[in-house]
C-alpha positions as CSV (number, residue, x, y, z in Angstrom):
1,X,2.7,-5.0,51.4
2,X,3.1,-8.6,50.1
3,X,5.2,-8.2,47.0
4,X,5.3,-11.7,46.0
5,X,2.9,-13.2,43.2
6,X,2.6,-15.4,40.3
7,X,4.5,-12.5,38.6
8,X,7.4,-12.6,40.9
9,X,6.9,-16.3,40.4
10,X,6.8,-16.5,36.4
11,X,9.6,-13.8,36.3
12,X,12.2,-14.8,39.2
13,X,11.9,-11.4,40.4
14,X,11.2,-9.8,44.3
15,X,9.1,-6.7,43.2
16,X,6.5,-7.0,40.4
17,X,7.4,-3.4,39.3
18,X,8.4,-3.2,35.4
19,X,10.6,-0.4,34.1
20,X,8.5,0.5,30.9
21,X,10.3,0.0,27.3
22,X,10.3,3.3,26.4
23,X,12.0,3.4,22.9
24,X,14.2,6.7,22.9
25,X,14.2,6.8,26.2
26,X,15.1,3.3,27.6
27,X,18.8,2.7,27.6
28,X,20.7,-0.5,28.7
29,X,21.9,1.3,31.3
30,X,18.2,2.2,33.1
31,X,17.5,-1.8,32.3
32,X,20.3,-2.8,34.4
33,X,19.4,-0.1,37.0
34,X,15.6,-1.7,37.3
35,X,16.4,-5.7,37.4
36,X,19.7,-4.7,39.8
37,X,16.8,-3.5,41.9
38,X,14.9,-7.4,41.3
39,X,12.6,-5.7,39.4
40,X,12.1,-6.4,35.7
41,X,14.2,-3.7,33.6
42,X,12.4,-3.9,29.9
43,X,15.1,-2.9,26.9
44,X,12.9,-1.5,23.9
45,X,14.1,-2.6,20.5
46,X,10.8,-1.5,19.2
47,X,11.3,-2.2,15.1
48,X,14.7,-2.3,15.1
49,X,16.9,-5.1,12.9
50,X,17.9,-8.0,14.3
51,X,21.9,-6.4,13.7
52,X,21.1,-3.9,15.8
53,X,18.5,-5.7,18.6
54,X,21.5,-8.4,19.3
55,X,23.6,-4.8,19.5
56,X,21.4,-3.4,22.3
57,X,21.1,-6.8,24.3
58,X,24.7,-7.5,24.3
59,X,25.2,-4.2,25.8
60,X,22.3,-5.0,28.2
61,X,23.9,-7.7,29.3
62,X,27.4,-6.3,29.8
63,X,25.8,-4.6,32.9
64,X,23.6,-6.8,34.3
65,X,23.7,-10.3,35.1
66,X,19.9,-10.3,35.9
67,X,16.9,-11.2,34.2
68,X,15.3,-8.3,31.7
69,X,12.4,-8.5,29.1
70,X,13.0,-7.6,25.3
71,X,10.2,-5.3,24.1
72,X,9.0,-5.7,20.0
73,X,6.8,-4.2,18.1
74,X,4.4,-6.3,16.5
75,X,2.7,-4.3,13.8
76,X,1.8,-5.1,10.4
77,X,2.8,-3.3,7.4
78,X,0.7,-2.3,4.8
79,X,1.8,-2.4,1.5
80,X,3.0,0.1,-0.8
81,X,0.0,1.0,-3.1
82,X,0.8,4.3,-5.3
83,X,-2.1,6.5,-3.6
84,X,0.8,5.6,-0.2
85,X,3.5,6.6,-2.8
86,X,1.4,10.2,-3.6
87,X,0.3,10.4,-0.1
88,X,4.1,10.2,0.9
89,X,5.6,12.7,-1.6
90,X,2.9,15.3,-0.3
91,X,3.7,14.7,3.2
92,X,7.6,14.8,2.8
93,X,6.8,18.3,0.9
94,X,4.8,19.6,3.5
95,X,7.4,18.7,6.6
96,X,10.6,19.7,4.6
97,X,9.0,23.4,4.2
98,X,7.6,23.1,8.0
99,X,10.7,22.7,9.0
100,X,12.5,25.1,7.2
101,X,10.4,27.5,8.3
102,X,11.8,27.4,11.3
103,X,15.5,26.8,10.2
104,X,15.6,23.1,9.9
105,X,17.4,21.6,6.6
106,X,15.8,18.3,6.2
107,X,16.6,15.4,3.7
108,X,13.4,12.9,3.6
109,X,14.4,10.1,2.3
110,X,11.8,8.9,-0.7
111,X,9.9,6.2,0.3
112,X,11.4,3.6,-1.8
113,X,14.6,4.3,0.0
114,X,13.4,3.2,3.6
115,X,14.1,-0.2,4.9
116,X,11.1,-1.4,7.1
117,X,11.6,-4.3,9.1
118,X,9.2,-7.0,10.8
119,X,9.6,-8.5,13.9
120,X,9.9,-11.8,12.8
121,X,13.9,-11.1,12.1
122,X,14.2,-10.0,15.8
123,X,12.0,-13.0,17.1
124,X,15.5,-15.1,16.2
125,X,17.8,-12.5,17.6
126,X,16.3,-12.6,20.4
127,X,16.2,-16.4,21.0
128,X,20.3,-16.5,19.4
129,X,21.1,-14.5,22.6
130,X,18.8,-16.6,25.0
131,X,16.7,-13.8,26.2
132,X,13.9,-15.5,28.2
133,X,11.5,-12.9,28.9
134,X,9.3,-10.9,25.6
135,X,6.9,-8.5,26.1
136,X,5.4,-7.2,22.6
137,X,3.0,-4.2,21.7
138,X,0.6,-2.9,18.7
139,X,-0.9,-6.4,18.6
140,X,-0.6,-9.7,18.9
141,X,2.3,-12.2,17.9
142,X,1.7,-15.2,15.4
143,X,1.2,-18.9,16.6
144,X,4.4,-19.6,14.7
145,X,6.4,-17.1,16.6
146,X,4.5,-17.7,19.9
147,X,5.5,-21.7,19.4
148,X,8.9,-20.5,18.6
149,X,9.6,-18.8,21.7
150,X,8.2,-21.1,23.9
151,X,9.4,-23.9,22.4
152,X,12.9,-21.9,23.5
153,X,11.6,-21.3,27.3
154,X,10.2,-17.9,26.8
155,X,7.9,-16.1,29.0
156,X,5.3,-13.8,27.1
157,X,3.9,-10.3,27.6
158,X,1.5,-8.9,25.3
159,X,-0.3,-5.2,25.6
160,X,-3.9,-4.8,25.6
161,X,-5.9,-1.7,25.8
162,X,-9.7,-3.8,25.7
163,X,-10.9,-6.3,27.5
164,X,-11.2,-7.7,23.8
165,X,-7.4,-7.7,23.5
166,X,-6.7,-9.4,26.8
167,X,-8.7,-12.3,25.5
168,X,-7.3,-12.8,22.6
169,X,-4.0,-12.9,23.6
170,X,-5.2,-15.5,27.0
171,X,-6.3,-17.8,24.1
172,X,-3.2,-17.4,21.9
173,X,-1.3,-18.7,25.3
174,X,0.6,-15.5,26.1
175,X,1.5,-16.0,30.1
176,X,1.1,-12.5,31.1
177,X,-1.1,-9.6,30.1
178,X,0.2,-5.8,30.4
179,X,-3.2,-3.5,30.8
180,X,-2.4,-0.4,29.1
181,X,-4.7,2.6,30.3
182,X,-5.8,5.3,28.4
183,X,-3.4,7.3,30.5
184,X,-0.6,5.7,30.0
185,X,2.6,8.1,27.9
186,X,4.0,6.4,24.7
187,X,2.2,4.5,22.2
188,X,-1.1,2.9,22.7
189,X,-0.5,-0.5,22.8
190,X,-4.2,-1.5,20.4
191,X,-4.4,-3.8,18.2
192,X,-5.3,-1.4,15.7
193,X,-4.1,2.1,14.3
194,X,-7.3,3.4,13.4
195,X,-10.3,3.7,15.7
196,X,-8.6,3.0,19.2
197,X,-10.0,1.6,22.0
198,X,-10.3,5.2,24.8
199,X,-11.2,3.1,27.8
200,X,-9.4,4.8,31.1
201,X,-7.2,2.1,32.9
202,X,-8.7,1.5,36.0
203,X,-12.0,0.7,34.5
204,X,-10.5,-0.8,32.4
205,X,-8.1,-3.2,34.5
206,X,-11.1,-4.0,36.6
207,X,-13.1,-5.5,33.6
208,X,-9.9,-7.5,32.1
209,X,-8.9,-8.9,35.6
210,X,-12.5,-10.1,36.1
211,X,-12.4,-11.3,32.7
212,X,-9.0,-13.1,32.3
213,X,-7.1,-15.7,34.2
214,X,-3.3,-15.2,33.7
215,X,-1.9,-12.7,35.9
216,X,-1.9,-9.0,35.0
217,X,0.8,-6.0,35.1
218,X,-1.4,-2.3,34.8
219,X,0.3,0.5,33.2
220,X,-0.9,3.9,32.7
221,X,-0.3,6.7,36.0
222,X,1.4,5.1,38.1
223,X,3.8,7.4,39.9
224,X,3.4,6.7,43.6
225,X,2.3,4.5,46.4
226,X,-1.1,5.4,45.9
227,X,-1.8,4.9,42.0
228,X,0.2,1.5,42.2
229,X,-1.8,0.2,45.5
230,X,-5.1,1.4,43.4
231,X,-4.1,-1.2,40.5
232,X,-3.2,-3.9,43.0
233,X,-6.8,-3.4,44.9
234,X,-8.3,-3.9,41.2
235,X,-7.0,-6.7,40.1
236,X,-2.5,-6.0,39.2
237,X,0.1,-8.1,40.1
238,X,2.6,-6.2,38.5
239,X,3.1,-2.4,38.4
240,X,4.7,-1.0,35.3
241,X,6.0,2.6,35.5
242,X,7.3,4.5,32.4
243,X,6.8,8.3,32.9
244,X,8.2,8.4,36.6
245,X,11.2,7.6,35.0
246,X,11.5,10.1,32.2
247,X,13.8,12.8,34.1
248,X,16.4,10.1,35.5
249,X,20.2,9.9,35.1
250,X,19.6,7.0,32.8
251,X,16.9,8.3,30.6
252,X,17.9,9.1,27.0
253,X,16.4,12.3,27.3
254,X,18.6,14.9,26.8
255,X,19.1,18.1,29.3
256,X,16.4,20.6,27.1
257,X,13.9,17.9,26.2
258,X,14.0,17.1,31.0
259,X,13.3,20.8,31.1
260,X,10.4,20.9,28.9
261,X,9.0,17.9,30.7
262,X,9.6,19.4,33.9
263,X,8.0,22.3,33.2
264,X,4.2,20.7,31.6
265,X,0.8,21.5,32.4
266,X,-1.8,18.9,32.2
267,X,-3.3,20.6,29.0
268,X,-0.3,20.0,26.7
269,X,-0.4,16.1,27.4
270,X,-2.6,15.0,24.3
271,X,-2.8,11.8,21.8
272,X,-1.9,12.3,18.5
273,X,-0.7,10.5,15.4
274,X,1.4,12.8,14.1
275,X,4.8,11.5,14.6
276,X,4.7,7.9,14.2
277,X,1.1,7.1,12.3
278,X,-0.1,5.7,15.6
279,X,-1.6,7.1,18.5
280,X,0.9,8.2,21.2
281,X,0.6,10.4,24.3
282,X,2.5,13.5,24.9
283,X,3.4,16.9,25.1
284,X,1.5,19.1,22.5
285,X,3.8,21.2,20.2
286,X,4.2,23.0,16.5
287,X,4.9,20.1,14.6
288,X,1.6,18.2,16.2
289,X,-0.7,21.4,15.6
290,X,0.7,21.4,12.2
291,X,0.3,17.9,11.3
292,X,-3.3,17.7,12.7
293,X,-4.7,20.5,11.4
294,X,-2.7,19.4,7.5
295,X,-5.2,16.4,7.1
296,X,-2.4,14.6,5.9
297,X,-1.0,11.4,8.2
298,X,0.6,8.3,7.2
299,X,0.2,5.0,8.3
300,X,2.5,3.4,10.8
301,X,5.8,2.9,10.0
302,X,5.9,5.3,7.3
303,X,4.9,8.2,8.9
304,X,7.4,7.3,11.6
305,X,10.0,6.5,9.1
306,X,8.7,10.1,7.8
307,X,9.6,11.9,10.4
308,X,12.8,10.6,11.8
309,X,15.2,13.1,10.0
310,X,13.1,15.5,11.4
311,X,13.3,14.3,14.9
312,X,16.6,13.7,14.4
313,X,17.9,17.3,13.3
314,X,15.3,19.0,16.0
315,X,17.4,17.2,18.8
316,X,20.5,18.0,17.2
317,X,19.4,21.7,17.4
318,X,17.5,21.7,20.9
319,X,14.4,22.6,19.3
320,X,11.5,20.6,21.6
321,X,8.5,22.1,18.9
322,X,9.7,19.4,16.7
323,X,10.2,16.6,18.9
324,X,8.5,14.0,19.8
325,X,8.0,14.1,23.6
326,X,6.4,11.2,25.2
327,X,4.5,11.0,28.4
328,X,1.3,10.2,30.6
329,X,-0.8,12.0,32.5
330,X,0.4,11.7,35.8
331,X,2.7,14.5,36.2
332,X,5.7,14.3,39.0
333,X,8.6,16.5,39.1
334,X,10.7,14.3,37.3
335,X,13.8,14.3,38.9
336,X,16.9,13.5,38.3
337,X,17.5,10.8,40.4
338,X,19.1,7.2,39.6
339,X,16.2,4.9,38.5
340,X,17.3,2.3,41.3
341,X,16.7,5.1,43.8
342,X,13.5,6.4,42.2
343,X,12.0,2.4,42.1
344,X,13.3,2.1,45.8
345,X,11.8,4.9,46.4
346,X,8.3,3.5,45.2
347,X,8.9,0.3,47.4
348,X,9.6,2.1,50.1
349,X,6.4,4.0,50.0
350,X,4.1,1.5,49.3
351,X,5.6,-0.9,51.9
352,X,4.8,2.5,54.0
353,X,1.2,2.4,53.0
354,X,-0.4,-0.4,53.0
């Protein structure tokens, strides 16, 4: 297996394989187990403020000398009309009796008590603490922010899930494109909320690396020699792997929610919007049936801002029905091995196939 490429090249790494940003489950400490490894570790800050994003990188960096990629979210937010402010109080009502239901005292914050950042605060955190390598997800960055960062020597990674997407962000002058299958666990990286694209990955990477000329990383199944040697024959040059390292000693995860994972069947992985107000991939359970079948789901952030006391007090109480559990479609056991081991593990397979 020849592991160098223009990936390696652009990102000073040996092994194109990149530890997904898996907000909630990413910690600084899995970061600094995947670039000790010279692979790119990927810390997800997600929406978080810019206080709290130079938080999580400083603590990054306390463990790891090495290179790792800041992940952002680069949605947009839509504005708060008074059908949102109805639509809000009915869904806050709804999940507050859900939940106690099943013994869970909630208190929803009204919605003119959230705080709802945009990533343009954290594009200046990031470059205050000289972090050189951004991915981003949910759609593309501006031209001001894109000149901003590489007027500061960043390297760029924006998610597409259409051949569409990958264009637009080659012409906006990102350096490397991350191909998100429809596989893939977590959030869909589309442009848009609404109608997403459902193209499966490897059709899908075959069409964008016959399409686009910077190099690509593929996401989406990727949990062993063979599924990552199948995105290199079509077209990868990076590997990005997310689920395979759900049920590590450095996940987030906590003992019940690796349990539940370990123990999934492929007909409980399913998208859904219910917990966040964007389409996500995981593990089907009451919450999700209730929400889907209620008619009544917000747009991102607010139905992520919605539900995070609820997420919150379900962990608290070891309750996975009301959790959001995020993974792909590839199902491994999930063990609980290191994440350096589990990624040399990978190498070592794929250097033993090919």
């Amino acid at each position: 297996m020849k592991w160098k490429s223009r990936i390696t090249q652009l990102l000073g790494i040996d092994y194109p394989i990149v530890q997904a940003p898996m907000f909630g489950v990413t910690t600084p400490e899995m970061v600094a187990a995947a670039s000790g490894k010279s692979c790119l570790g990927s810390l997800a800050l997600a929406d978080l403020d810019a206080e709290k994003s130079i938080e999580q990188i400083q603590l990054t960096k306390q463990l790891t000398n090495k290179a790792f990629a800041v992940n952002i979210f680069v949605h947009k937010i839509p504005v708060i009309t008074e059908e949102l402010r109805a639509e809000y109080a009915k869904a806050k009502t709804f999940i507050e009796q859900l939940a106690k239901e099943s013994n869970l005292e909630l208190n929803i914050p009204n919605i003119d008590q959230l705080k709802v950042n945009t990533y343009h605060e954290q594009i200046d955190a990031i470059i205050s603490q000289n972090c050189n390598i951004v991915s981003f997800t949910f759609g593309n960055l501006d031209i001001q922010s894109i000149d901003k960062l590489k007027r500061n020597g960043a390297i760029l990674i924006g998610t597409c899930t259409s051949v569409h997407e990958a264009i637009t962000l080659e012409k906006s002058g990102i350096d490397i494109v991350c191909v998100q299958g429809l596989e893939a666990g977590g959030h869909r990286g589309s442009f848009t909320s609404e109608d997403i694209p459902k193209i499966g990955g490897l059709s899908l990477l075959s069409q964008v690396s016959e399409t686009i000329k910077v190099p690509i990383i593929y996401a989406g199944g990727i949990y062993n020699a063979k599924t990552l040697l199948a995105s290199k024959t079509l077209g990868a040059s990076g590997f990005q792997i997310g689920s395979l390292l759900l049920g590590s000693s450095e996940s987030a995860l906590l003992d019940f929610e690796k349990d539940r994972i370990r123990n999934v069947k492929e007909a409980d992985i399913m998208l859904t919007k219910s917990f966040s107000g964007r389409y996500a991939r995981g593990i089907r359970n009451t919450f999700i049936d209730a929400i889907e079948n209620s008619g009544i789901i917000l747009p991102y952030p607010y139905q992520n801002k919605l539900t995070a006391e609820l997420r919150r007090v379900a962990k608290l109480k070891r309750n996975p029905e009301f959790l959001n559990l995020w993974m792909g479609q590839s199902i491994s056991e999930f063990k609980e091995h290191s994440t350096a081991d589990i990624i040399k593990n990978l190498i070592e397979q794929t250097e033993k196939f090919s």
